[in-house]
C-alpha positions in Angstrom: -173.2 -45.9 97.9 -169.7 -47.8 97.9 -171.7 -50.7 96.9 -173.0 -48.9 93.9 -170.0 -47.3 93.1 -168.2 -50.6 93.0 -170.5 -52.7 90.8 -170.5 -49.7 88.1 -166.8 -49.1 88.2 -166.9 -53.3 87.4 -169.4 -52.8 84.4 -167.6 -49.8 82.6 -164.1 -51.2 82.7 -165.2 -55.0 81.6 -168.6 -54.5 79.3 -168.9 -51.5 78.1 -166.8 -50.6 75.0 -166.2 -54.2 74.0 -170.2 -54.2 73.3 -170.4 -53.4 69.6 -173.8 -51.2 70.2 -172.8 -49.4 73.1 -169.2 -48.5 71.1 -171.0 -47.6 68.1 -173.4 -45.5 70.2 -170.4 -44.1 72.1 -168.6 -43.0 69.1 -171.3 -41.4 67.3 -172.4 -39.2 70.2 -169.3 -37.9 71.5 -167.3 -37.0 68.7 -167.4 -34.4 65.7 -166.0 -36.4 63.5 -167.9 -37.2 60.6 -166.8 -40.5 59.3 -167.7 -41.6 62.9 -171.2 -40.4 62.1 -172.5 -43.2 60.8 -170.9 -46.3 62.3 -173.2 -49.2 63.1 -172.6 -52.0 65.8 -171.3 -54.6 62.6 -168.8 -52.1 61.3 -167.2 -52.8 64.8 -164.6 -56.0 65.9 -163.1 -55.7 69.7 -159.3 -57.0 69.4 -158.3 -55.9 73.2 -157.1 -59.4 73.9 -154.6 -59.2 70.8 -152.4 -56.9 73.0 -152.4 -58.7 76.1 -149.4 -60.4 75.5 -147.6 -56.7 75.4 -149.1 -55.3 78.0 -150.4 -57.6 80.3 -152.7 -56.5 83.4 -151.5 -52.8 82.5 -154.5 -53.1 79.4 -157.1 -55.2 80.4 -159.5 -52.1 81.6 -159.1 -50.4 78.2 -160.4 -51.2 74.8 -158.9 -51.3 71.4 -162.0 -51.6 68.7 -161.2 -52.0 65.0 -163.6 -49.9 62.7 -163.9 -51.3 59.6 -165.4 -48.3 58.1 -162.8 -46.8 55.6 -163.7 -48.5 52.2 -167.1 -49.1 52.4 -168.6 -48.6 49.0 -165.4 -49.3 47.6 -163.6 -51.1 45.6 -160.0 -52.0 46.0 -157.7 -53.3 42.6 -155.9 -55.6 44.2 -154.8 -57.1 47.6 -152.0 -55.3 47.9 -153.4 -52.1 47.5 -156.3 -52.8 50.0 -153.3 -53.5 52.9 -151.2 -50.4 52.0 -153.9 -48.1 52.7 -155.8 -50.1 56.0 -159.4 -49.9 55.5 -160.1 -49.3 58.9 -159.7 -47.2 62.0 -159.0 -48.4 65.7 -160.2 -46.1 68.4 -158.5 -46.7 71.6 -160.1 -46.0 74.3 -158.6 -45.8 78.1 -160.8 -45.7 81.1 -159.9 -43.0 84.1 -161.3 -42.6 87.3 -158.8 -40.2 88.5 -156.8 -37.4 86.5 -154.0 -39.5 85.1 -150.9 -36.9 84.0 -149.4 -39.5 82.1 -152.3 -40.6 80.1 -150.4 -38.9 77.0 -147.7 -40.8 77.3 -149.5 -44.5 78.2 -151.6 -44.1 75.1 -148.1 -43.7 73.4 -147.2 -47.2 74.4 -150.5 -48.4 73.9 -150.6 -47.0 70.3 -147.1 -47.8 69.3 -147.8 -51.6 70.5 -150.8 -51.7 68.4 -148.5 -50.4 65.0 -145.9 -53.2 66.2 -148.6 -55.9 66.4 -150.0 -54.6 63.0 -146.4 -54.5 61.1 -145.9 -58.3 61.9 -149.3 -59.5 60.7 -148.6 -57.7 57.2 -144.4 -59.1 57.8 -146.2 -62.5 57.7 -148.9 -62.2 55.3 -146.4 -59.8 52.6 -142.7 -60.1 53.4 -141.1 -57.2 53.2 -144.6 -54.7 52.5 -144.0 -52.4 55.4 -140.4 -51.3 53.8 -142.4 -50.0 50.5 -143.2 -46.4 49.9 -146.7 -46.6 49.5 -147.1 -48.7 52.7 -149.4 -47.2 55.2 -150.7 -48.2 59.1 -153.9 -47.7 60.6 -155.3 -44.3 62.1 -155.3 -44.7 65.7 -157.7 -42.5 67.4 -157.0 -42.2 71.3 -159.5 -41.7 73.7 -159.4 -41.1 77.6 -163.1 -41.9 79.5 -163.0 -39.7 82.3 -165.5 -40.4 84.9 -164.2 -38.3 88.0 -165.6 -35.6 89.8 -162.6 -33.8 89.2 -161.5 -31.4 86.5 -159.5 -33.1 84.0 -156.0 -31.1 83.8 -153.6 -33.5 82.6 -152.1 -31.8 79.1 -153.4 -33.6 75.7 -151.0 -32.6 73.8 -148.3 -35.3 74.0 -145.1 -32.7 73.4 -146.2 -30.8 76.5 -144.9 -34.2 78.3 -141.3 -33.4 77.0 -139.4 -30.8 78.6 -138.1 -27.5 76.8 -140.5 -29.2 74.2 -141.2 -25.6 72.6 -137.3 -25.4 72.2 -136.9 -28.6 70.5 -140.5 -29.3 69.2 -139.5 -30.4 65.3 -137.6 -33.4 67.3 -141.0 -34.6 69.1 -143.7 -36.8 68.1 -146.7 -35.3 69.0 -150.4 -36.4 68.7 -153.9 -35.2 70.6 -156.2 -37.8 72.6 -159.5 -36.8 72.9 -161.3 -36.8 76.2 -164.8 -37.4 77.1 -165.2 -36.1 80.5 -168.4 -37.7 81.6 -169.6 -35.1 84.3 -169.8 -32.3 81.7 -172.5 -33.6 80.8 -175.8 -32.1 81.9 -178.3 -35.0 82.6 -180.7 -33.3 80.1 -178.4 -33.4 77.5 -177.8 -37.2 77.8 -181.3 -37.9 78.4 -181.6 -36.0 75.3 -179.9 -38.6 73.7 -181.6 -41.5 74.1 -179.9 -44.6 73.5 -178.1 -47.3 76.1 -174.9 -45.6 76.3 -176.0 -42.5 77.3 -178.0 -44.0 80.7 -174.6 -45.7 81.3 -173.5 -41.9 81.5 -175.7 -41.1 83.5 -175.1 -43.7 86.0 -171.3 -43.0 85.6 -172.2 -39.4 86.6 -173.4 -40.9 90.2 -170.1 -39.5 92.6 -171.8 -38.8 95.5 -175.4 -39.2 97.4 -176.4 -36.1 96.0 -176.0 -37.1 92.1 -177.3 -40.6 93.6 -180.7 -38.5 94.5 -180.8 -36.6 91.2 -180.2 -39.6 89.3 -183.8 -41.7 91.2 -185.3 -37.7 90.3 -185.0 -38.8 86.4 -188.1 -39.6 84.7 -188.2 -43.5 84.9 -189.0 -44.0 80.9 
């Protein structure tokens, strides 16, 4: 069981969401959001390794996808125009194993480094076109991948990570990650799906010998 626990811990941290069909597939499944609907494996470019440099070994288990999905079927006037309003988004998406309480405030860093890295490719592209008014950065759309047995009760709300935040909430960034808390899952409703990241699931599910048993009970097809 340790043995199997160990080589899929390996495969969802290093291969999962920087494959383009099993991110597209991920995002599609788990989300009510409808411009993710439709997203298809080439509408997706893994740029993880951009933000290495910031964040060094802190990063290299979670994924930063951009998803150029934003101006499809239309047509920009002019350059400029096209990098004031980004036509993409970039889900990021941090892996857990355990509850993590300060998985608000790491995706924080992780977002704001992101922002940074984007404001100096425009700087040297456009000098001076993230002082305009009309200039605009990407949607960032963070995402904890909970895999543990355990309840998830770390707060989502990132204000609830301040203190007296209801007293001085107007002075607070706030923003809400989303969670996909693999074990709530039934294994019916994955199989349900079926598509490639949805088995993953289901192996993810595996915590213990009896999920291991349930999991060889599955209809092999």
């Amino acid at each position: 069981m340790k043995i199997i626990r160990t080589v899929l811990g390996d495969i969802s941290n290093k291969e999962i969401f920087d494959n383009p069909v099993l991110c597209a597939q991920f995002l599609r499944d788990n989300f009510d959001i409808p411009i993710l609907k439709h997203v298809q494996p080439e509408d997706i470019e893994d740029i993880s390794v951009r933000f290495h440099p910031y964040l060094g070994t802190e990063f290299e288990s979670d994924s930063v996808q951009k998803i150029r999905i934003l101006d499809i079927g239309k047509e920009k006037d002019s350059v400029v125009e096209a990098e004031n309003e980004p036509p993409f988004l970039i889900s990021l998406i941090d892996h857990k194993s355990l509850v993590d309480y300060d998985a608000a405030m790491q995706l924080l860093r992780y977002m704001m480094c992101i922002w940074t890295a984007y404001k100096k490719e425009m700087e040297a592209m456009h000098a001076g076109i993230t002082r305009r008014k009309e200039f605009r950065y990407p949607v960032i759309i963070p995402i904890v991948y909970f895999e543990g047995e355990a309840k998830w009760t770390a707060a989502r709300n990132f204000r609830e990570r301040i203190s007296r935040e209801s007293q001085f909430r107007k002075w607070i960034p706030d923003f809400r990650y989303e969670l996909v808390t693999v074990c709530a899952y039934s294994n019916e409703e994955l199989l349900n799906r079926g598509d490639e990241m949805s088995l993953i699931m289901l192996i993810n599910k595996i915590q213990n010998d009896a999920d291991l048993e349930q999991f060889l009970r599955l209809p092999a097809d």
